[in-house]
C-alpha positions, -999 to +999 in steps of 0.1 A: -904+083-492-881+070-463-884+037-476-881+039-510-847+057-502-835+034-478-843+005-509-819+029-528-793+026-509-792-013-499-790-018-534-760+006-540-744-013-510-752-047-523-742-044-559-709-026-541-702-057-522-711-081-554-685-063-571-658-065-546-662-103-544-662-108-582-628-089-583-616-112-553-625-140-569-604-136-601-581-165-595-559-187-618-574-221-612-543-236-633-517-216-601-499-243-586-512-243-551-499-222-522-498-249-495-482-278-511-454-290-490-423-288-507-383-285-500-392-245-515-426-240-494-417-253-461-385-240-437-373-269-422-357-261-387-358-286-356-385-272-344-407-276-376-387-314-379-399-326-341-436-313-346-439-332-378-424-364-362-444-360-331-471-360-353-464-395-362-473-407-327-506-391-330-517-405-361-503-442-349-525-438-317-557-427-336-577-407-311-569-430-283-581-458-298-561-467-324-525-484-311-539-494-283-574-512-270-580-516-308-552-541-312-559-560-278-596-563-295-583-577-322-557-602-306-587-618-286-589-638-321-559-651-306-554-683-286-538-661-253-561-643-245-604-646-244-632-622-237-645-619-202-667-593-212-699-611-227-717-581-229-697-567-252-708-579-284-673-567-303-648-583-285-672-616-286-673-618-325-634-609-320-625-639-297-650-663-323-632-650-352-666-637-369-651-600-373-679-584-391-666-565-424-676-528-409-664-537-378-648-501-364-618-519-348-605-532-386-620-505-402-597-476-383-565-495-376-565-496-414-571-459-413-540-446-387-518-472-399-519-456-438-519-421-419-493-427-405-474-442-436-486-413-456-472-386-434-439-410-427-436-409-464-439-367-465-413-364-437-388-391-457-393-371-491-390-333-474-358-347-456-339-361-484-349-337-508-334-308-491-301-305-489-293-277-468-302-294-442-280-308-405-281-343-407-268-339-373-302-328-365-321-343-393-308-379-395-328-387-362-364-372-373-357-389-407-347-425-390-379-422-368-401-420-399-385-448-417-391-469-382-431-457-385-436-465-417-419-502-414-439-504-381-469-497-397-466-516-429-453-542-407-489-547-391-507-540-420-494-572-438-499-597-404-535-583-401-544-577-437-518-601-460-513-582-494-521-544-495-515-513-511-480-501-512-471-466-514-441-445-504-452-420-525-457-389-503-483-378-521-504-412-522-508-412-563-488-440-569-474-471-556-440-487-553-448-496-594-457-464-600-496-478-605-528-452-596-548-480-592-527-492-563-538-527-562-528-548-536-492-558-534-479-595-522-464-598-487-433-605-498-428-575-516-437-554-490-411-570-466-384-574-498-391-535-506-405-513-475-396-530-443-365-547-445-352-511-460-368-488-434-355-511-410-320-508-420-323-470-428-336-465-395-305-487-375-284-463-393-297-432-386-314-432-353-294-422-316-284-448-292-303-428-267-338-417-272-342-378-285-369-370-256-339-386-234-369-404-216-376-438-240-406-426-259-390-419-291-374-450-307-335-457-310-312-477-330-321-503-303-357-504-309-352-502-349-335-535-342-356-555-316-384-548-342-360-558-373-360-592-350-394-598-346-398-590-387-371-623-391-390-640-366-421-634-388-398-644-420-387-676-403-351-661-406-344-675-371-306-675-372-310-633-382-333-629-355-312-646-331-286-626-340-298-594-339-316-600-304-281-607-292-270-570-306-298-552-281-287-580-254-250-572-255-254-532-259-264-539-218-291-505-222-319-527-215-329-558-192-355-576-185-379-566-160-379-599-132-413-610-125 
């Protein structure tokens, strides 16, 4: 008797809770979605601004691999420097330029570099899409994720040559407007990304670091790194030139040996 009572009862309690999650899940599947960051869905304040941004240096250094040992890994394939470390096998087939094509190194600097472009690109399209905000306030977050996302694209094509493109912030398209996202020439992605982000950032970043301790770039870093991009481009006389800007501004020198 007890039992078939208590049997009673479960079932009354299951066929309750059945019922309450039937009526929870009654959901527009066509909604748009809740959480998609937009000018409307997201307050913009400093605070929200320098999180995002700082967020940038954590996708760039990839769980402490990333800008870091993973690049010296991979410059052993250069002629300064070799591998004293035989017993690591990695850092061999770097140095002998036999770079395996799963090799982690290649595999997740081409990871954080494109997370890091793809939330540079979110923090460009919030920032110019709303226009309620400071540029005061906003014009230095903004200029530090136009430097990223040169910085990063700026690796991508010494390592990699031709690659995708996108500065779409939500990665569906490329800077064609293609889903298929096919690899774009080098020159393009100087002519198109860099070159612009470059000069965007220079414009828009302080003279003095936000963090007022050199950790976050300035208009001085956007252009020592607009000279090494001429460099690259065989543009001597521009990178000369601009070299001489950072020179002359007297905030940095070189450290004597």
């Amino acid at each position: 008797m007890f039992h078939s009572k208590y049997k009673n009862t479960m079932k009354k309690y299951i066929f309750i809770l059945l019922t309450s999650f039937s009526l929870a899940s009654c959901v527009d599947l066509l909604q748009e979605p809740q959480s998609k960051l937009t000018p409307a869905t997201i307050e913009l304040t400093e605070q929200t601004l320098e999180s995002m941004t700082n967020g940038l240096y954590k996708d760039l250094w990839g769980e402490n691999f990333g800008f870091n040992c993973r690049l010296a890994s991979l410059a052993l394939a250069g002629d300064d420097m070799t591998s004293g470390a035989l017993d690591k096998v990695r850092n061999v087939l770097d140095d002998q330029l036999k770079v395996p094509i799963d090799n982690a190194d290649v595999l997740n600097l081409w990871k954080y570099f494109y997370q890091t472009i793809y939330s540079a690109n979110n923090i460009i399209y919030l920032i110019n899409e709303n226009e309620n905000l400071d540029t005061q306030i906003s014009n230095k977050y903004l200029g530090e994720a136009y430097f990223f996302r040169a910085l990063s694209y700026f690796y991508i094509v010494r390592y990699w040559g031709d690659a995708p493109a996108i500065t779409d912030p939500n990665s569906s398209t490329d800077i064609d407007g293609s889903s298929n996202m096919p690899r774009k020439p080098v020159k393009d992605i100087y002519e198109r990304i860099i070159l612009p982000d470059l000069s965007n950032a220079i414009n828009l970043l302080p003279l003095q670091s936000r963090d007022n301790n050199n950790q976050a770039p300035t208009t001085w870093a956007a252009k020592t790194l607009l000279a090494d991009v001429y460099l690259h481009l065989e543009k001597y006389g521009d990178a000369r030139a601009k070299a001489e800007e950072v020179m002359a501004s007297r905030q940095y020198s070189l450290v004597p040996a």
